[in-house]
C-alpha positions in Angstrom: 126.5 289.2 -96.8 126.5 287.1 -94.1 123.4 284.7 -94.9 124.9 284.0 -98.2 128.3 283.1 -96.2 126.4 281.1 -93.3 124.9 278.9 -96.8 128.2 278.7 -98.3 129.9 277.4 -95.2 126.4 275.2 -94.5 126.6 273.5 -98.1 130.3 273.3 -97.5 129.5 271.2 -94.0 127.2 268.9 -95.7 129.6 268.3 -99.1 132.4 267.1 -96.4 129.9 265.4 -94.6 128.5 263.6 -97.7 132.1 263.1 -98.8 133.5 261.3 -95.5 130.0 259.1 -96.1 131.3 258.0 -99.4 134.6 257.2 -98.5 133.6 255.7 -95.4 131.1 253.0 -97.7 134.1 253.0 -100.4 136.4 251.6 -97.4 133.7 249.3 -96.3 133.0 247.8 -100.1 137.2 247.4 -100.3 137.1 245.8 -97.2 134.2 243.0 -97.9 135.6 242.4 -101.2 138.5 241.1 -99.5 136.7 239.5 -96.8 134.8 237.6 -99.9 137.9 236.9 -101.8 139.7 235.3 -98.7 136.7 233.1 -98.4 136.4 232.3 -102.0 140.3 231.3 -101.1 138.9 229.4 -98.2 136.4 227.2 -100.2 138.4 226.3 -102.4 141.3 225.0 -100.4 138.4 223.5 -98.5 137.2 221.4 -101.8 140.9 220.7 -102.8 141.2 219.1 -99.1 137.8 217.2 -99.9 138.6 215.7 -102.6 142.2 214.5 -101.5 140.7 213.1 -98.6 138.4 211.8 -100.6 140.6 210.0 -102.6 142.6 208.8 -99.5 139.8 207.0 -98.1 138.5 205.3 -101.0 140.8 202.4 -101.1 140.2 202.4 -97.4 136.9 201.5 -98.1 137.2 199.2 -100.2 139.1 197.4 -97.6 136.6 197.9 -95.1 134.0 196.4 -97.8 136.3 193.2 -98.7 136.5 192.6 -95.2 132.8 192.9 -94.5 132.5 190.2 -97.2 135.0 188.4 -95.3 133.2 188.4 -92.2 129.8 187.2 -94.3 131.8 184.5 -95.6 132.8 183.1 -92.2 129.7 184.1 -90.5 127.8 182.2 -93.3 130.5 179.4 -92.8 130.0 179.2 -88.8 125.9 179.3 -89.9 126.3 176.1 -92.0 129.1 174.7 -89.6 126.3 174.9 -86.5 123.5 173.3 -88.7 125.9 170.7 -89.6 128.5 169.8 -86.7 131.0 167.1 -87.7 132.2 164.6 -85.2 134.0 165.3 -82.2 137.6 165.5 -81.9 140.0 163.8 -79.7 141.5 165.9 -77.2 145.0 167.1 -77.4 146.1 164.9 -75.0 145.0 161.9 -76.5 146.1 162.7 -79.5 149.7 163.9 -78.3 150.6 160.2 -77.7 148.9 158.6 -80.8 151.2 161.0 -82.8 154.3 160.4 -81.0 153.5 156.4 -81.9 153.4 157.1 -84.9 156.5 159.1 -85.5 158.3 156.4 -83.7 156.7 153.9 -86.1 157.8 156.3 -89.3 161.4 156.3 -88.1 161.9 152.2 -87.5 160.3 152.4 -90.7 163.3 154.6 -92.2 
């Protein structure tokens, strides 16, 4: 009869409809699993590059530290040198001449 055919080819419709559905999600699933797995990939290549970095700038700054405590040392020392100066020195050119005496005096000396 031609109702029960009309049915048949109806359900028929709606199993291939149902059934390109299902595949259609199953592709989708496959393809965010490996969308999830490449980022798992990601992260941890991400936390491997971390951690060597990490490890590359440690003794950096330690360096960076010693020579902040460098740079207290000296500021401290200019601090204590400004609070208490020592007496002038002699210029350069007067010393120049009061060291070439007393080279000449070493060597009549010798």
């Amino acid at each position: 009869s031609l109702g029960a055919r009309a049915r048949r080819e109806e359900h028929s419709e709606r199993r291939s409809r149902a059934t390109d559905r299902l595949l259609a999600l199953m592709a989708t699933a496959a393809q965010l699993i490996l969308e999830r797995d490449t980022l798992v990939i990601q992260k941890d290549a991400l936390q491997r590059t971390i951690l060597s970095w990490q490890g590359a700038c440690l003794p950096l700054q330690e360096g960076i530290d010693e020579h902040a405590k460098l740079l207290d040392v000296n500021a401290s020392a200019a601090a204590q040198a400004a609070l208490h100066p020592k007496a002038p020195r002699a210029p350069r050119a007067v010393a120049a001449p009061r060291t070439q005496q007393y080279q000449q005096m070493a060597q009549q000396q010798q």
